[in-house]
N, C-alpha and C positions, 0 to 999 in steps of 0.2 A: 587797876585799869581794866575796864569792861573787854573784850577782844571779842568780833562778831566775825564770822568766817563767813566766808560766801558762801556755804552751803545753807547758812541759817535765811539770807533776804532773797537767793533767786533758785529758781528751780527750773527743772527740764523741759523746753518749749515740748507740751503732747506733741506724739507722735501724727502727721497727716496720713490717711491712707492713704495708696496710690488712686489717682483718678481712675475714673474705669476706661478700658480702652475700647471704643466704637468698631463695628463692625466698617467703616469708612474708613476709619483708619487703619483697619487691617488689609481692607482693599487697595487701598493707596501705595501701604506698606509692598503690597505685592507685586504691585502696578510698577513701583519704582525701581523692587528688584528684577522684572522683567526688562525693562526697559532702558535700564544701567546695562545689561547683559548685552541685551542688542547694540548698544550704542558701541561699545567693547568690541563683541567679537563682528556682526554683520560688516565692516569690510573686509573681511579675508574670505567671506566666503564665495567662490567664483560656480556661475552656472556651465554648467559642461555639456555639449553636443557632439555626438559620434555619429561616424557616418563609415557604414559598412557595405559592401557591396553583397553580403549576406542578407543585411536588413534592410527592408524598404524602408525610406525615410529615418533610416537612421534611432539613435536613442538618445534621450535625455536623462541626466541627474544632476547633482551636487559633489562640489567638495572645496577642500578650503583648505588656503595657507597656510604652511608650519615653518618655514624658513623664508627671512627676505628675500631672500635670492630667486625665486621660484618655485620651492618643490609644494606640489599640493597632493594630498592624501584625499581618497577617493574610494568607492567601492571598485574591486576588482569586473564585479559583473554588468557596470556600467561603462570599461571602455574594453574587456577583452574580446580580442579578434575584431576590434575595430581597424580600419582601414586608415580613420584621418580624424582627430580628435581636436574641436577647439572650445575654446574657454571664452566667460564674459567675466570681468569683474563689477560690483555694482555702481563703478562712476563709468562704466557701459566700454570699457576698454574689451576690444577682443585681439585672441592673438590664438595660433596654432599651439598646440602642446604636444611634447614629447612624454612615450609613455618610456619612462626610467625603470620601472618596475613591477610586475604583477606579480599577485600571491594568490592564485583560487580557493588554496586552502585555508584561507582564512578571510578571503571577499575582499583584500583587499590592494591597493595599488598606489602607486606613487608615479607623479606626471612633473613636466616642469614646462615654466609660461618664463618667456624672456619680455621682461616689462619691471620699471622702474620703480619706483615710493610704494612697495607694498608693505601693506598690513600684515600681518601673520599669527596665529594661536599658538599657545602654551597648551600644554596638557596636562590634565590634571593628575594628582596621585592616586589610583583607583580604589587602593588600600582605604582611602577614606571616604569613602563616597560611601551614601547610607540610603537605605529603604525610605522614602518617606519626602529625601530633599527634595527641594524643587528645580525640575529639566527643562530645558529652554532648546528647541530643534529651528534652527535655520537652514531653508533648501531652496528649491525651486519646483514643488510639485506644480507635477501638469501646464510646467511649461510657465509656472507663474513666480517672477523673482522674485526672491528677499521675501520669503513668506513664513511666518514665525509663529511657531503654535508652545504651549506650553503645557507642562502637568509635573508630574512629579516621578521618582523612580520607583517603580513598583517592587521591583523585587531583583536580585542579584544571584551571578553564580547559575542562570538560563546555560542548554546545552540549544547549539541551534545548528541544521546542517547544510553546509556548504555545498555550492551547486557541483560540484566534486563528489560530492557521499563522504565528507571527511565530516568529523562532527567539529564548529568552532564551539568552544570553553569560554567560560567565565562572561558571557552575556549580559546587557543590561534589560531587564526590562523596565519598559514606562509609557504610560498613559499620553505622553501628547501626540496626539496627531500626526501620522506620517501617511505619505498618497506618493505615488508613484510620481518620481523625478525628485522627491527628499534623498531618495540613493547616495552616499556618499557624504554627505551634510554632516556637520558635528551637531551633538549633545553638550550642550553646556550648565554646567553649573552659575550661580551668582554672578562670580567673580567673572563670569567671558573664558574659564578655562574649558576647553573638553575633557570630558566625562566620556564620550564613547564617540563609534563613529556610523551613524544610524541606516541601518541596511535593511530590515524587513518589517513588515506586518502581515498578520492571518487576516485573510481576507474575507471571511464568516463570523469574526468576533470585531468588537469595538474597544476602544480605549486599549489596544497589548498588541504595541511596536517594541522590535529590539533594535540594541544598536551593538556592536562590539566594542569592549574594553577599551579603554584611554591607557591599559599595561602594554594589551596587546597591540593595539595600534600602535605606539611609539617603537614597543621593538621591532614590529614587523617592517615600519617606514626605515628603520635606522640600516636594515640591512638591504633592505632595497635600491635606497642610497647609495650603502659601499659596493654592492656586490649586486643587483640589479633581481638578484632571485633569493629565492631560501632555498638552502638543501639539508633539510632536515629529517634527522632520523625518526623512524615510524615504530610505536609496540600497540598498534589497534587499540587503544581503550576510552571511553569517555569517563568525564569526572566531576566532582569537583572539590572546592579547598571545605575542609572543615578543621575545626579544633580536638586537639587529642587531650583528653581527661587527663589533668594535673595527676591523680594516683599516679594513672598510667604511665605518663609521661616521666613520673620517679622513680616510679616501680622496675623501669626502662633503662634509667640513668639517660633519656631523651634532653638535650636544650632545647630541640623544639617545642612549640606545641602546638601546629596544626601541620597537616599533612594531604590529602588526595582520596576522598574517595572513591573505588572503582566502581563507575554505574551499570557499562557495559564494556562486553568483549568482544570482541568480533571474530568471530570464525575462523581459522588457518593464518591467523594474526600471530606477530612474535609474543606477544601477549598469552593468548592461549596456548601457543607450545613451550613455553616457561611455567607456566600452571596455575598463573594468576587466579583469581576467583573475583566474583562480586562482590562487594562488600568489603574487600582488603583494603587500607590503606598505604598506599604509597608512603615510606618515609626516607629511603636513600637510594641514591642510583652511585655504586661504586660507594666513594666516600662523602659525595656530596648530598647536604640536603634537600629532601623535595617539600617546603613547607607551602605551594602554590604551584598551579597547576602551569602558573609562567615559570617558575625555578623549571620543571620537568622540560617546557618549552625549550628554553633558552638553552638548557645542556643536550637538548636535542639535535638542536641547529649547531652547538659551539663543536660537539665532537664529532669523528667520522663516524657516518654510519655503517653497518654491517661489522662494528666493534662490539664483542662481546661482554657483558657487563652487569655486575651482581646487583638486582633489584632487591631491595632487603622492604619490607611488608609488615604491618600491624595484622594478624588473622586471629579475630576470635581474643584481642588483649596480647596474643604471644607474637613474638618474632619470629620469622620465619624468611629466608634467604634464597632466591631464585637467580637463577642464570639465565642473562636473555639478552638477545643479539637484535637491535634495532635494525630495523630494514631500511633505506632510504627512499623514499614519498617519491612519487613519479607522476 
C-alpha cells in the first residue's frame, strides 16, 4: 500500500509581507495616543489662582490631583507667600485651598481642595521613562484652561536651580511647549501617568522646557503630607546617576552598578570640608547604597542632620572613604 504524507500534496501558504504602514497611519497612531492621554489624566488637573498682598493681581499656574481626597501637587513658586489660594477644576468647580506643604528646594508643594468625585494621577516609575518617549503637558498657560501641547523627552538627568540657589537633580527635559501659567501642571506619558511635574523654560530658546522628576515628586509630596515640610540634611554638591563599569564594579566586590556623579561643589559646603572632588562618585553613605541621586535624597531627609557619617567614593577607579557631617537646609 502506497502511503502519501502530507508533506508530499500541500505546502507552506508564501509568506505575505507586512503591508506598508502610511505616514496617516502613523499620524493617527499619534493622534490617538495623545488624546487617550488626555482623556485619562485632564480631569485631575485643577487651575490655580494666588492672591498676594505682595503681588498685584495676584499669580497664576497649574497643578493636579494625586489623591481622592484632595491633595494636589503644584509648583512651590506658584503659591509661596501667597496670602489666599483658590483652585478651579475643569467641570468649573472652584473652592479655596489649603497650602499643606511647600518645599523651595525642590519647587515644589502640596495644597488640598475639599470637593467630592475627584479624579486623581498615578505617577510614573521614573526609572523607566526614556529619551525619545512621547510627553504630553496639561496646564493652564496664560490664563487659558485645559491647554495641551505635546513632544517628546529630550533628554534626562538636567541639573536645574531652584529659586533658593539649591540646585533640583535628576530633571526632565522636553520639547513640548510650556508658557507661563503651565507651572505646576503634570508631564505625562501614554498611559495618563506623570512622568514629571513641569516648572520651567529658557526664555531665549525654543522647544527646551523642564519639568521635575515623577521620583522626586512623589517623595517630596509624601512627606509634605506627613509632616507638612522637609528637613533635610545638606553636603553642597550637584550630580547625577550614572553607571559604574562592570570591571569596576568586580574589581570592587560592588552589587551595585551605578552611582552619583559629582558635577559641582560648593564652596564652605560639608562637601568641600570632607574633600570631595569632581568627578568622584558617590557609592555609600555609612553602609547604605547611593545607586541614584534619590537614594542620597531620601537618606538625607530619613536621618538627623548634623550627624556625622562616612561617605565612601569611587576617585580615579579606587575607593576612597571620607567623613562628613551633613548640615540641615534652612
Amino acid at each position: 500500500m502506497k502511503v502519501q504524507y502530507l508533506s508530499d500534496t500541500l505546502t507552506a501558504p508564501a509568506s505575505r509581507p507586512a503591508p506598508p504602514v502610511s505616514d496617516a497611519d502613523l499620524l493617527d497612531a499619534y493622534s490617538q495616543a495623545v488624546t487617550s492621554t488626555v482623556r485619562q489624566a485632564g480631569p485631575a488637573v485643577v487651575h490655580i489662582q494666588a492672591r498676594s498682598a505682595k503681588r498685584a493681581g495676584g499669580g497664576t499656574g497649574s497643578g493636579f490631583l494625586i489623591t481622592p481626597d484632595g491633595y494636589v501637587m503644584t509648583n512651590s513658586h506658584v503659591v509661596h507667600g501667597t496670602d489666599e489660594v483658590w483652585t478651579q477644576t475643569p467641570d468649573g468647580r472652584e473652592s479655596p485651598a489649603e497650602i499643606i506643604g511647600d518645599d523651595p528646594d525642590t519647587d515644589l508643594a502640596v495644597l488640598r481642595i475639599n470637593q467630592p468625585d475627584l479624579h486623581h494621577l498615578h505617577f510614573a516609575d521614573s526609572g523607566k521613562i526614556a529619551v525619545g518617549q512621547i510627553a504630553v503637558a496639561i496646564g493652564n498657560p496664560l490664563g487659558l484652561d485645559n491647554t495641551v501641547t505635546a513632544g517628546i523627552v529630550s533628554a534626562l538627568g538636567r541639573t536645574f536651580p531652584a529659586r533658593t540657589g539649591r540646585l533640583i537633580d535628576n530633571v526632565l527635559q522636553t520639547d513640548a511647549a510650556l508658557n507661563p501659567g503651565n507651572s505646576g501642571g503634570p508631564l505625562l506619558d501614554t498611559r495618563g501617568r506623570v512622568i514629571g511635574v513641569n516648572t520651567a523654560v529658557i526664555p531665549a530658546a525654543q522647544g527646551i522646557s523642564f519639568a521635575i522628576g515623577s521620583k522626586t515628586a512623589e517623595f517630596v509630596a509624601s512627606w509634605l503630607i506627613k509632616e507638612g515640610r522637609i528637613r533635610r540634611g545638606y553636603i553642597g554638591v550637584a550630580g547625577q546617576d550614572v553607571p559604574i563599569h562592570e570591571r569596576v564594579a568586580r574589581f570592587h566586590n560592588l552589587r551595585q552598578r551605578s552611582g552619583i556623579l559629582v558635577h559641582t561643589i560648593e564652596k564652605d559646603s560639608a562637601a568641600a570640608e570632607a574633600g570631595l572632588e569632581v568627578n568622584d562618585i558617590l557609592i555609600w553613605l555609612d553602609h547604605e547604597e547611593l545607586r541614584s541621586i534619590h537614594e542620597l535624597h531620601r537618606l538625607l531627609v530619613l536621618r538627623e542632620p548634623n550627624r556625622r557619617s562616612r561617605l565612601t567614593v569611587l576617585r580615579k577607579h579606587q575607593i576612597v572613604h571620607l567623613w562628613i557631617t551633613p548640615r540641615e537646609r534652612r
